[in-house]
N, CA, C and O of each residue as an XYZ file, in Angstrom:
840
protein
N      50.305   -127.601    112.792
C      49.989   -126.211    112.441
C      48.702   -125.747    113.125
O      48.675   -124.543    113.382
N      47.350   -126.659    113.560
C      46.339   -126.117    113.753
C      46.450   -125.790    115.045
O      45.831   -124.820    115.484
N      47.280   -126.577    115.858
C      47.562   -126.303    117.145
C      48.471   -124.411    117.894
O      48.541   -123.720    118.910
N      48.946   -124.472    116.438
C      50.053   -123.132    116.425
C      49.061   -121.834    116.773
O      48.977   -121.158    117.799
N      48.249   -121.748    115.332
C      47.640   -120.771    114.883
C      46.327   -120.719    116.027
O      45.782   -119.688    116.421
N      46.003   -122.071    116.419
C      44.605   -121.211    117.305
C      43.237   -122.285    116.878
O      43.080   -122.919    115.834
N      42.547   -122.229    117.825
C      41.562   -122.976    117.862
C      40.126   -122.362    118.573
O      39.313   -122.965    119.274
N      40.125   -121.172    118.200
C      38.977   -120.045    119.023
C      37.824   -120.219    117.873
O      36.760   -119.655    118.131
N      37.911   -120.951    116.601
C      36.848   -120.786    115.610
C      36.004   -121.798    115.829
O      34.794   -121.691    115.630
N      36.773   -123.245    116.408
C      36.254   -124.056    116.347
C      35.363   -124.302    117.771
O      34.565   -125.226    117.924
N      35.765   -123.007    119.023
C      34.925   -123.199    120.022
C      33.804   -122.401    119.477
O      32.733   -122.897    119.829
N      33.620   -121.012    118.516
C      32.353   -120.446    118.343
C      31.864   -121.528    117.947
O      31.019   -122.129    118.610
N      32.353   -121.987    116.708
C      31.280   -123.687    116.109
C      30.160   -123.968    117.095
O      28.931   -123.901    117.091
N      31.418   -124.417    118.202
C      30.456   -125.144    118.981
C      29.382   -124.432    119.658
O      28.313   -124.967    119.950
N      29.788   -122.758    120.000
C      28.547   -121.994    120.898
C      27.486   -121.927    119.846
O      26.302   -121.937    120.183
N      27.819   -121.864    118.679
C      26.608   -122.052    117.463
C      25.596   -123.100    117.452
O      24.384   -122.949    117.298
N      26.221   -124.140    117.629
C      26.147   -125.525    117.712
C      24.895   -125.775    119.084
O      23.786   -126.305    119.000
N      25.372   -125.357    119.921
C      24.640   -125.113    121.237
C      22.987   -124.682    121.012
O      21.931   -125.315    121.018
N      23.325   -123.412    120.834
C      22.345   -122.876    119.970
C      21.100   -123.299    119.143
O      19.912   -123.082    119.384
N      21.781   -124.082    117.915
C      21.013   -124.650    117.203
C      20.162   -126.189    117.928
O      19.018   -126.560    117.666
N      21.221   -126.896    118.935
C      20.724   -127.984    119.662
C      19.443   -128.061    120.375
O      18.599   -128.950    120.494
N      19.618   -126.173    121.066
C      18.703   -125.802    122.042
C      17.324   -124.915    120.955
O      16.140   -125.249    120.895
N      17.867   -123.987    120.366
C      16.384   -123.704    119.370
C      15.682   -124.876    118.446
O      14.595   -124.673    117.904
N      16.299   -125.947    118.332
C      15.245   -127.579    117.873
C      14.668   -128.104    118.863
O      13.647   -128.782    118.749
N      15.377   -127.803    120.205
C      14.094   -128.632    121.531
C      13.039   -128.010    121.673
O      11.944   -128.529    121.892
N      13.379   -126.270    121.505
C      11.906   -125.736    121.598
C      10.779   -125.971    120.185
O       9.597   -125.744    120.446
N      10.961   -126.213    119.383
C      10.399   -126.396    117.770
C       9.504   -127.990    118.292
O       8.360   -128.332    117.991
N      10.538   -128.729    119.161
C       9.584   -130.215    119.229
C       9.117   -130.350    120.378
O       8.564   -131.438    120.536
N       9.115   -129.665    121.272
C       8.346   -129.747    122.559
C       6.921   -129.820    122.579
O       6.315   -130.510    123.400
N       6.438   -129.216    121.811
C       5.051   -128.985    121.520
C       4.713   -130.526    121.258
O       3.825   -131.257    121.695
N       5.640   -130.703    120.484
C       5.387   -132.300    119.422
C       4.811   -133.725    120.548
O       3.839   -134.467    120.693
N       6.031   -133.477    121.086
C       5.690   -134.440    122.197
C       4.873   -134.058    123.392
O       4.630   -135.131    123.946
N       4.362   -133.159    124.029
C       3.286   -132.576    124.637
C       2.270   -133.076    124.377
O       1.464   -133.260    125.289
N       1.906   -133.532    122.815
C       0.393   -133.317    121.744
C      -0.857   -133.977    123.018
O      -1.772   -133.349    123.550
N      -0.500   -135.278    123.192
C      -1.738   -135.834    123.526
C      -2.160   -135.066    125.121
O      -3.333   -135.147    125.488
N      -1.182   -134.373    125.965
C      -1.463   -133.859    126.913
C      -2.050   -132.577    126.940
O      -2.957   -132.271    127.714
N      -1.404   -131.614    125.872
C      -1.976   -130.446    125.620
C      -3.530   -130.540    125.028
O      -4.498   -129.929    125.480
N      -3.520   -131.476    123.885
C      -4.920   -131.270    123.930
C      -6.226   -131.995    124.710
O      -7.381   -131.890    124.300
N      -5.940   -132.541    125.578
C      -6.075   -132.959    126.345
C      -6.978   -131.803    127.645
O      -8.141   -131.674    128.027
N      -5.884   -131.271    127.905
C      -6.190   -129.761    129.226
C      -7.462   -128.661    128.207
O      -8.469   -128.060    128.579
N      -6.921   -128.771    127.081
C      -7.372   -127.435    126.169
C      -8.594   -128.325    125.370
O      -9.403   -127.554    124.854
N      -8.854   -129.475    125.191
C     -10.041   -130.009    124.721
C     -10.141   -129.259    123.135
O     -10.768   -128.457    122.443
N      -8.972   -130.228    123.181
C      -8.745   -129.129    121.537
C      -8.865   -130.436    120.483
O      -8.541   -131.611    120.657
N      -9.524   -129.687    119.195
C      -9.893   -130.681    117.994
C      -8.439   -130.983    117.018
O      -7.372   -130.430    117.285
N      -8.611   -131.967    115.839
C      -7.532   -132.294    115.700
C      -6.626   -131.092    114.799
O      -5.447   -130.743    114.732
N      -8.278   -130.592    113.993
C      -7.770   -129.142    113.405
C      -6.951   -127.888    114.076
O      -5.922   -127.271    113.799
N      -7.914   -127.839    115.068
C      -6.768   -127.006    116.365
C      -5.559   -127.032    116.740
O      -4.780   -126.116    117.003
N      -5.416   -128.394    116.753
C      -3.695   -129.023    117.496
C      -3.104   -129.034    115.857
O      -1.889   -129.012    115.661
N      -3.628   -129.053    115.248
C      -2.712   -129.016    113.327
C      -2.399   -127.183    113.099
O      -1.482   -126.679    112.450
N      -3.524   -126.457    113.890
C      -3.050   -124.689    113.524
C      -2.117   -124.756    114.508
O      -0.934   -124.557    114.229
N      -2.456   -125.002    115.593
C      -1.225   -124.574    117.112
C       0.453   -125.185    116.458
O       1.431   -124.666    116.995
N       0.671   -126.053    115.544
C       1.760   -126.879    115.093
C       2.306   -126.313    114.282
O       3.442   -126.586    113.897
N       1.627   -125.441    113.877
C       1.998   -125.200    111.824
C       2.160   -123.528    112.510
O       3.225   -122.927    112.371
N       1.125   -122.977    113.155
C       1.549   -121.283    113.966
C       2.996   -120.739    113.244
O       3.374   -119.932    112.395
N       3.769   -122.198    114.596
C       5.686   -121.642    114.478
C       5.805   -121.593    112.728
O       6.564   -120.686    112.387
N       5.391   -122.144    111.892
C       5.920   -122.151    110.544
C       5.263   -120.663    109.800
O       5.648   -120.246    108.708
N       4.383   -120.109    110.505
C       4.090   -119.116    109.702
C       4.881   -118.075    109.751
O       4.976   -117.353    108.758
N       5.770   -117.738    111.199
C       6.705   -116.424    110.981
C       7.878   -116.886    110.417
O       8.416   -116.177    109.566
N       8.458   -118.109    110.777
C       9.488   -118.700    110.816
C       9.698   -118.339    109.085
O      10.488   -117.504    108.645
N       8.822   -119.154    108.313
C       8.801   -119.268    106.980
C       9.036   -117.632    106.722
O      10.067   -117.253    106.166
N       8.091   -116.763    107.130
C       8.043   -115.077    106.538
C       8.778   -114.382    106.760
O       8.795   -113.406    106.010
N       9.598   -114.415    107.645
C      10.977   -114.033    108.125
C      12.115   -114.200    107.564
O      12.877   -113.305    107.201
N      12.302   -115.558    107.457
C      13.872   -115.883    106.524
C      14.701   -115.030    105.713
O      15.924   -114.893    105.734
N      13.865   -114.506    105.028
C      14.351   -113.583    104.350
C      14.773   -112.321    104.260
O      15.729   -111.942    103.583
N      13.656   -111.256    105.338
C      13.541   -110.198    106.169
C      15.156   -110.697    106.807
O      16.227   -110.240    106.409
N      15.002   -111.596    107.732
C      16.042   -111.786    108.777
C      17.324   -111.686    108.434
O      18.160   -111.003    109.026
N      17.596   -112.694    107.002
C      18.770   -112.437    105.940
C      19.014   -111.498    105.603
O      20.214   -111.545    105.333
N      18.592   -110.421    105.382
C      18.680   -108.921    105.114
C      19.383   -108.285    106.577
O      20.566   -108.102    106.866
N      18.493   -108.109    107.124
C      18.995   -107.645    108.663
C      20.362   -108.147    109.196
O      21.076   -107.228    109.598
N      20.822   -109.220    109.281
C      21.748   -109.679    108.777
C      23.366   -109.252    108.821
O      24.372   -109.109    109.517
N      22.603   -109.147    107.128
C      23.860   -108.203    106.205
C      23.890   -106.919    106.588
O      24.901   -106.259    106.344
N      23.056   -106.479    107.092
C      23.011   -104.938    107.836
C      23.705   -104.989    109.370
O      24.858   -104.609    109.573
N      22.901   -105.469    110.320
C      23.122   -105.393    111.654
C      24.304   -106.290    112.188
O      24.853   -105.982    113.246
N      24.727   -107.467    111.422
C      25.558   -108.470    111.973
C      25.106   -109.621    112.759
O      23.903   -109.486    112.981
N      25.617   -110.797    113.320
C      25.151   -112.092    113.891
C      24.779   -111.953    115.338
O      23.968   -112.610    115.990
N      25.883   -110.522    115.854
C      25.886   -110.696    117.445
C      24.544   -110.173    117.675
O      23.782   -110.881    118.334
N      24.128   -109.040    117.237
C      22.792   -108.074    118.096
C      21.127   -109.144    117.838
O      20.358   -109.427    118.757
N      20.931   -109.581    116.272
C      20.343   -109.868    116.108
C      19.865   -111.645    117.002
O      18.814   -111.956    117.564
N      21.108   -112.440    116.790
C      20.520   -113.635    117.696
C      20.593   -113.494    119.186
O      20.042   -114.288    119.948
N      21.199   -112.596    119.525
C      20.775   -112.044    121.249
C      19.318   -111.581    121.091
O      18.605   -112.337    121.750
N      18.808   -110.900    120.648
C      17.542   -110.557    120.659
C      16.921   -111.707    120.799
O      16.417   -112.135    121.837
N      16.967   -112.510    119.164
C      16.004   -113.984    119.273
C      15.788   -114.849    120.556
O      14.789   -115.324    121.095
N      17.363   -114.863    120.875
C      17.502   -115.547    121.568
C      16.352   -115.794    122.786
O      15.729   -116.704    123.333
N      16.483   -114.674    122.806
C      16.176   -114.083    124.605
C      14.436   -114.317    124.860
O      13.806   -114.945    125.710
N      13.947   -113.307    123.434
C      12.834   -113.238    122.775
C      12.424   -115.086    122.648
O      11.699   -115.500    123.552
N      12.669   -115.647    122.066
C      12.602   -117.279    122.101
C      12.398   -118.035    123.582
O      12.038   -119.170    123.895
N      12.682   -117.213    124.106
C      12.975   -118.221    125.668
C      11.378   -117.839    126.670
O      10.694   -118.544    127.412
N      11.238   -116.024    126.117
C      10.214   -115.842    126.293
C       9.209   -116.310    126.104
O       8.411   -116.309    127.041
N       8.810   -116.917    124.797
C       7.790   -117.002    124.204
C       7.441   -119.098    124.477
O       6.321   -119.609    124.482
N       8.761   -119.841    124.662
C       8.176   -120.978    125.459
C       7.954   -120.734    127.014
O       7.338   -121.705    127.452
N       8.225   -119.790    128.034
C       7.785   -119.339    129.100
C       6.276   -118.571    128.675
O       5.885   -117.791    129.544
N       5.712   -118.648    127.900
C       4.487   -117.824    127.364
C       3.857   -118.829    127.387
O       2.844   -118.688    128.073
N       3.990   -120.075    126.843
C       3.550   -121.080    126.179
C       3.166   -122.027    127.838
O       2.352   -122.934    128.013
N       3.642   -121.696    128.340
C       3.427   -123.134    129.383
C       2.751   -122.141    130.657
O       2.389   -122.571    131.752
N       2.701   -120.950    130.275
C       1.237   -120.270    131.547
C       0.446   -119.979    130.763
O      -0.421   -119.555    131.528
N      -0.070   -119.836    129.522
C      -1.156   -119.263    128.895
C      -2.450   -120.427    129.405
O      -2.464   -121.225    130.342
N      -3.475   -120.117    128.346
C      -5.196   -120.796    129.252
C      -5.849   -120.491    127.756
O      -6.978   -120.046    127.960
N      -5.677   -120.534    126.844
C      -6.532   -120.443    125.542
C      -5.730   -120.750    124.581
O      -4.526   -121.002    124.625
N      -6.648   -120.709    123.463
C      -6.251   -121.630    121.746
C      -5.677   -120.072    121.523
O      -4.448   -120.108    121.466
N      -6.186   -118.766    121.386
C      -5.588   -118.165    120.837
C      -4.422   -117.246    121.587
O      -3.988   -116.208    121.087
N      -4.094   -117.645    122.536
C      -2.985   -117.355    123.353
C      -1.402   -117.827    122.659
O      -0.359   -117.221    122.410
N      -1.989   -119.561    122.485
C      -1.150   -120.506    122.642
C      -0.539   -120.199    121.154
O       0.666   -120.194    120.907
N      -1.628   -119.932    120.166
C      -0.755   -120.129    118.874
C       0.018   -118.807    118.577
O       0.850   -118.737    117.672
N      -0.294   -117.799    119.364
C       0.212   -116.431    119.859
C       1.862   -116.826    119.934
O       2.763   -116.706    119.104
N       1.837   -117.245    121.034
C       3.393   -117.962    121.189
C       4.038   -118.555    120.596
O       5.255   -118.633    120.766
N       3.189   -119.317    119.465
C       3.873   -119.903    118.677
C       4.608   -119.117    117.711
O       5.805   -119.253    117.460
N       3.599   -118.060    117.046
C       3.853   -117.123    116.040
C       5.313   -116.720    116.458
O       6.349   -116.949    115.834
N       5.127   -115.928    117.911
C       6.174   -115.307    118.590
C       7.507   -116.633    118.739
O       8.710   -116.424    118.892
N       6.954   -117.694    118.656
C       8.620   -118.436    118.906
C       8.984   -118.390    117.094
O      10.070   -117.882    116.815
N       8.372   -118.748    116.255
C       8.583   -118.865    115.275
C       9.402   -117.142    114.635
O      10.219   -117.209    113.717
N       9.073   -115.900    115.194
C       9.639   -115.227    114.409
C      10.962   -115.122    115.034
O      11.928   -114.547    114.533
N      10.928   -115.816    116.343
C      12.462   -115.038    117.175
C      13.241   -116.138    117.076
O      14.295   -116.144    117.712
N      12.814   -117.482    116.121
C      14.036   -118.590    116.282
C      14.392   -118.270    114.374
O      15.394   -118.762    113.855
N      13.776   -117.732    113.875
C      14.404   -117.073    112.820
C      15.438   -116.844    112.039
O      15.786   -117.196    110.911
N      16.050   -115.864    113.275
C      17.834   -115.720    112.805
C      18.692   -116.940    113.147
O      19.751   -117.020    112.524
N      18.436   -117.835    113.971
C      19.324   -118.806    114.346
C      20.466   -119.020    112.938
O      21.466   -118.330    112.737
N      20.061   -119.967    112.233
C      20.269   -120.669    111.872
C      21.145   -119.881    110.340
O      22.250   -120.249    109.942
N      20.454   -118.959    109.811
C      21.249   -118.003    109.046
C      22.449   -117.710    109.772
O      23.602   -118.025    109.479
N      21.912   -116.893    111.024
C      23.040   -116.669    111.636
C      23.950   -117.264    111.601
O      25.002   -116.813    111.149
N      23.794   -118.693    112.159
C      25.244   -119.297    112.040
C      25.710   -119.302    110.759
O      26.929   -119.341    110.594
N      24.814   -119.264    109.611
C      25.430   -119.834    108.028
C      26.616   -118.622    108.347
O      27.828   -118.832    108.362
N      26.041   -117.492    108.562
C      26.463   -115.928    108.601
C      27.918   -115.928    109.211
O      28.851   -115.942    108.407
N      28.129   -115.917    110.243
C      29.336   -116.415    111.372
C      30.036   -117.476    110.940
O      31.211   -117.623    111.278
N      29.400   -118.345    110.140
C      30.410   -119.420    109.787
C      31.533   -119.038    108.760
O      32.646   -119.552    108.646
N      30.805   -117.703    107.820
C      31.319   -116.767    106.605
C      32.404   -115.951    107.022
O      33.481   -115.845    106.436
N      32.044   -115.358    108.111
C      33.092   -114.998    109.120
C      34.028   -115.455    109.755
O      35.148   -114.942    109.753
N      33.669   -116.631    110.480
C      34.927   -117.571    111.493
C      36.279   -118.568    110.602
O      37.415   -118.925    110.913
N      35.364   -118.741    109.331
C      35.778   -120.048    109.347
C      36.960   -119.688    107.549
O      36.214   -119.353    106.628
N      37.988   -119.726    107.264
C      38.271   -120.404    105.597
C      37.528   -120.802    104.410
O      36.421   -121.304    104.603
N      37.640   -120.766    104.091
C      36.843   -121.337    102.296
C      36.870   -123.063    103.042
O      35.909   -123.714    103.453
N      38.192   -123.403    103.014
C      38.192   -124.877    102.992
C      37.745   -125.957    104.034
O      37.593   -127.152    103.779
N      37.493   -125.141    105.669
C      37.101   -125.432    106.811
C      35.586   -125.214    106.889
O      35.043   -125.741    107.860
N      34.884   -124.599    106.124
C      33.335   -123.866    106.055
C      32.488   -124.882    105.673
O      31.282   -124.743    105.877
N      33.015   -126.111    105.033
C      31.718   -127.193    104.420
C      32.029   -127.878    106.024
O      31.402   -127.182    106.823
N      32.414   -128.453    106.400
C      33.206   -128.825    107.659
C      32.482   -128.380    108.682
O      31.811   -129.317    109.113
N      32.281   -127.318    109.326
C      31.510   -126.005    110.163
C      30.096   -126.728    109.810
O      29.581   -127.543    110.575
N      29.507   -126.325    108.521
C      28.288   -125.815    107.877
C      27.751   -127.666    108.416
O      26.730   -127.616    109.102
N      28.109   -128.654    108.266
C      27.690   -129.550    108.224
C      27.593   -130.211    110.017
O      27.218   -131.281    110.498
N      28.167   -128.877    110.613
C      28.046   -129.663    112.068
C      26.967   -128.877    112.443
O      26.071   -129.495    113.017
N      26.813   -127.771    112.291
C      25.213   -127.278    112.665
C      24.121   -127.866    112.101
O      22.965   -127.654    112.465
N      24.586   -128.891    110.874
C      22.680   -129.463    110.422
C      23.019   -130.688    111.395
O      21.965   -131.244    111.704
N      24.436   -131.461    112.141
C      24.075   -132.163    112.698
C      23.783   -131.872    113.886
O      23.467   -132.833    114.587
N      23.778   -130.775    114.402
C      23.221   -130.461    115.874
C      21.917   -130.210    115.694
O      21.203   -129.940    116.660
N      21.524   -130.257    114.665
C      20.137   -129.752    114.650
C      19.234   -131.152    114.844
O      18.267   -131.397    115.565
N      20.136   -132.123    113.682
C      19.447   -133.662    114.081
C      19.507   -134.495    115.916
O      18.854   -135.278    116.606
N      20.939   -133.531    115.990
C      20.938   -134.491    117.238
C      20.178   -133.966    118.853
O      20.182   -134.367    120.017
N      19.659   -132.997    118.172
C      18.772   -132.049    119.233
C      17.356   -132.726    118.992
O      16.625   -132.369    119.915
N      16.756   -133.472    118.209
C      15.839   -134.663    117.913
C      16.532   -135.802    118.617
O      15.781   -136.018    119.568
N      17.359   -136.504    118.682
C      18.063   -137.839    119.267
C      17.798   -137.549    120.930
O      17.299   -138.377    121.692
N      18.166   -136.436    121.243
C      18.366   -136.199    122.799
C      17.248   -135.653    123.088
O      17.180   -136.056    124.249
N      16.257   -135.012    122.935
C      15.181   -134.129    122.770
C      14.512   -134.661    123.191
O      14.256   -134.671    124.395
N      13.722   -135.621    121.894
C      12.507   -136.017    122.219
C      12.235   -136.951    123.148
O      11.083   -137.084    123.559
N      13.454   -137.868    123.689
C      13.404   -138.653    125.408
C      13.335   -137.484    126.554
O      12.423   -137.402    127.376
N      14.463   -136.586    126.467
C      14.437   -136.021    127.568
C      12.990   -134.901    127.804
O      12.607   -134.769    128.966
N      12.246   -134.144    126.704
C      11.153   -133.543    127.063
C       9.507   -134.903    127.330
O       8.392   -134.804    127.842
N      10.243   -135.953    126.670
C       9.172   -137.325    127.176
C       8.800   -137.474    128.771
O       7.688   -137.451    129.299
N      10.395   -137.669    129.497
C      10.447   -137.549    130.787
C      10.220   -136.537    131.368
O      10.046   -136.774    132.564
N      10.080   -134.931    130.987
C       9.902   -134.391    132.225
C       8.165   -134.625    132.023
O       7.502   -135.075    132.958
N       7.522   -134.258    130.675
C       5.867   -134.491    130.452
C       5.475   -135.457    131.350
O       4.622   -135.201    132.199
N       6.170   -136.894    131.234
C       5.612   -137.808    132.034
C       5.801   -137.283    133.649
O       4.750   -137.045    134.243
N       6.846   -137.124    134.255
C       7.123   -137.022    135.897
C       6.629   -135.346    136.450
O       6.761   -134.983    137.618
N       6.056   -134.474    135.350
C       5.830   -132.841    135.853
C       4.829   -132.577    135.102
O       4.189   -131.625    135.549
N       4.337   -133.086    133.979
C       3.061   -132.348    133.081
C       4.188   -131.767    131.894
O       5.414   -131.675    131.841
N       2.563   -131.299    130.604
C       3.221   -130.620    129.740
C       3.991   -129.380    129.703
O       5.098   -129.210    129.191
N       3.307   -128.597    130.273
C       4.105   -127.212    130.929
C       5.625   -127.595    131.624
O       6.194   -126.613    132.102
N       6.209   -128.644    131.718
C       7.113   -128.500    132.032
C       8.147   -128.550    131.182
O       9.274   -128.100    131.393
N       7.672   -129.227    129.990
C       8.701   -129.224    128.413
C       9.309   -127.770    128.113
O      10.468   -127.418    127.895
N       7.690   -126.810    128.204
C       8.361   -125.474    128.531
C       8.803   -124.718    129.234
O       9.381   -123.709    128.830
N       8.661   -124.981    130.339
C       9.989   -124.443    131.289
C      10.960   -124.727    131.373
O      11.758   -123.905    131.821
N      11.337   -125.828    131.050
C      12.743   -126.362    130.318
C      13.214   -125.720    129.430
O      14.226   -125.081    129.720
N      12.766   -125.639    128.221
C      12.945   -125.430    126.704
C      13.207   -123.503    127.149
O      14.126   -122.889    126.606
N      12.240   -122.792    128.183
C      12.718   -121.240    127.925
C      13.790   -121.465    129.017
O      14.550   -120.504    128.894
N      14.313   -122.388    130.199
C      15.378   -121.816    130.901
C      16.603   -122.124    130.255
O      17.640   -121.483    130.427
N      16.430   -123.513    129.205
C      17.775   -123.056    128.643
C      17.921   -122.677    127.329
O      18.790   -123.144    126.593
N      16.919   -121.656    126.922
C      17.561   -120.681    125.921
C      17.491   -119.371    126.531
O      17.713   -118.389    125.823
N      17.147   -119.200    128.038
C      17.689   -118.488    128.632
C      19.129   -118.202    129.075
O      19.592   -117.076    129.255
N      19.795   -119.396    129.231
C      21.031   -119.728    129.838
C      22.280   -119.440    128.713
O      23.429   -118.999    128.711
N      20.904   -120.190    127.406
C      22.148   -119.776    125.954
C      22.433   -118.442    125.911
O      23.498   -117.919    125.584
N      21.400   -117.915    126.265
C      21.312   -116.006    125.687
C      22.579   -115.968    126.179
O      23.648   -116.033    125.572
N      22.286   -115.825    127.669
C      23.392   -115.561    128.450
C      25.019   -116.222    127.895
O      26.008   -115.500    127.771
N      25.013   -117.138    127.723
C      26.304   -117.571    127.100
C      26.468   -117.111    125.683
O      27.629   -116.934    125.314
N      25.344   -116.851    124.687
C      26.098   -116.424    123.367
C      26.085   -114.816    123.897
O      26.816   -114.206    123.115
N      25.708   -114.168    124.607
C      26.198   -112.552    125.056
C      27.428   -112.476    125.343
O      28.228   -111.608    124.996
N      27.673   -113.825    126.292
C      29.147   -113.402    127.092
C      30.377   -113.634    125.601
O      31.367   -112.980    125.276
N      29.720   -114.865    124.985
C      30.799   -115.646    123.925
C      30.677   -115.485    122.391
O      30.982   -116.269    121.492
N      30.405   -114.853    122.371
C      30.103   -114.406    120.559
C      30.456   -112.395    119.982
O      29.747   -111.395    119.869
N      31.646   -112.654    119.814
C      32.056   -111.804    119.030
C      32.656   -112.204    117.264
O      33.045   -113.247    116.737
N      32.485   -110.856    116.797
C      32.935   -111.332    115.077
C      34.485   -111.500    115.332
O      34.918   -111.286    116.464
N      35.200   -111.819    114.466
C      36.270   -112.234    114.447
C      37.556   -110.496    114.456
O      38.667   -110.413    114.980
N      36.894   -109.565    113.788
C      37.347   -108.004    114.313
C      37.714   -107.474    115.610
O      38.619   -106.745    116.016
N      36.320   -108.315    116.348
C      36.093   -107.143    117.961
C      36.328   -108.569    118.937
O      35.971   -108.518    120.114
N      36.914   -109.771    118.411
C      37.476   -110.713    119.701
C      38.813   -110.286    120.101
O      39.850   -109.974    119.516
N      38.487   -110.367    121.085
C      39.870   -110.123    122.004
C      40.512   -111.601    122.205
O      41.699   -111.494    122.512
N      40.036   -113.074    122.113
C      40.345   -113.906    122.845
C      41.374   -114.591    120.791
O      42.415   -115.248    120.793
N      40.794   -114.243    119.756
C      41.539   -114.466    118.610
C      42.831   -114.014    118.465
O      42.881   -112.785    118.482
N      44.101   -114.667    118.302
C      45.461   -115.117    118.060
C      45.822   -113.959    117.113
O      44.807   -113.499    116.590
N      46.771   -113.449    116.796
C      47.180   -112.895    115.143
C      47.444   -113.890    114.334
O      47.432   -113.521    113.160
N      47.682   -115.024    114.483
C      47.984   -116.547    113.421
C      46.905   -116.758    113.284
O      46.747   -117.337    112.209
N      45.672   -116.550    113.986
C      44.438   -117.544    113.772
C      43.752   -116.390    112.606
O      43.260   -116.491    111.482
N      44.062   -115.126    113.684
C      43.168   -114.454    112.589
C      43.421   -114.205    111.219
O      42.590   -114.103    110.317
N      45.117   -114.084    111.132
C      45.732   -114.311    109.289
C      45.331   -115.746    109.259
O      45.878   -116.288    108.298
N      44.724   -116.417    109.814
C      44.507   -117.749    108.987
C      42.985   -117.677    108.327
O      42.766   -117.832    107.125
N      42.165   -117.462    109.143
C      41.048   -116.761    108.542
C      40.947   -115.879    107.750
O      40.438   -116.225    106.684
N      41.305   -114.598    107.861
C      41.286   -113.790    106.798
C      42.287   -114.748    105.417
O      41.539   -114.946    104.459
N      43.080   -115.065    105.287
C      43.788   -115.371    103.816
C      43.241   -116.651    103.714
O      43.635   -117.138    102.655
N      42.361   -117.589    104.450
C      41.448   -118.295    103.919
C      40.681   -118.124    102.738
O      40.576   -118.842    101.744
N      40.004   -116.699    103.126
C      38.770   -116.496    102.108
C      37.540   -116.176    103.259
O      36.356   -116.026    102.956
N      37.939   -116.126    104.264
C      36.511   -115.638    104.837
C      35.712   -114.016    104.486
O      36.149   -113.054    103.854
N      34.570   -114.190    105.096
C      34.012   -113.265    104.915
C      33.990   -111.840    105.901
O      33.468   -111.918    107.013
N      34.611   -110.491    105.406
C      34.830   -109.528    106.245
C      33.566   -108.767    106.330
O      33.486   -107.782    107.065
């Protein structure tokens, strides 16, 4: 049967999925940077503890704002923005030259990685059945872990063979690349053209969310 009806929910999953893989490399880049960044910036330990905690101050003040917006604006407009906005703000991060530049960027990554992650809860309300949704919901907290598994080696190696600034040029070209792919690949389940009429009566008499 799953083969009949369609399998277009389980590729958003994955552009979600993507997503969430790539907004956790930028969250730990910094992490693994530490001894180099403060290092260039001759920064105290208090310093490198505000520059860390920065991302948690919008991130945290937002959640909720963002959840609202949300339910108003929908998944597509709002994480294109972040997105994009996010990619910026680790390209901010790896040319700036001061303490209060740097935690600048942070603020700024912290309010634009925001919607991620609602978002997907959001889209998952949308894409997915009542009975397929714990299923969904549980592969985005594991992309989130496994964006730590792959992460923190691969931004190790470029720090070691290019410097710290290069974690972030990494980290904004590919949530640059995501933008670009959740623009081209993320519609609600209404305005896809690429969704089945079986898939979509399978969703809707699921129980999803219209």
């Amino acid at each position: 049967m799953q083969q009949r009806i369609g399998n277009v929910r389980w590729g958003i999953a994955g552009l979600l999925g993507i997503g969430i893989v790539i907004n956790y490399l930028d969250r730990i880049n910094i992490s693994v940077a530490t001894k180099p960044f403060e290092h260039e910036f001759h920064l105290t330990q208090t310093e490198m503890g505000i520059i860390l905690s920065a991302y948690l101050w919008s991130y945290v003040l937002l959640q909720v704002p963002v959840g609202t917006l949300l339910d108003r604006f929908g998944v597509k407009w709002l994480v294109r923005i972040g997105t994009f906005v996010w990619a910026l703000a680790s390209y901010m991060t790896a040319i700036v030259s001061g303490l209060g530049l740097v935690i600048l960027s942070r603020i700024l990554l912290g309010a634009a990685e925001a919607p991620i992650f609602p978002g997907a809860a959001k889209a998952t309300g949308y894409w997915f059945p009542t009975k397929e949704r714990g299923l969904a919901t549980s592969a985005f907290d594991a992309a989130a872990k496994f964006s730590n598994v792959i992460g923190i080696p691969l931004i190790a190696v470029a720090v070691t063979l290019w410097g710290w600034r290069s974690a972030f040029y990494l980290t904004g070209t590919l949530s640059l690349l995501y933008c670009a792919l959740f623009w081209i690949g993320y519609r609600d389940p209404s305005k896809s053209k690429r969704l089945a009429p079986e898939e979509r009566t399978y969703i809707v008499e699921g129980g999803s969310q219209q």
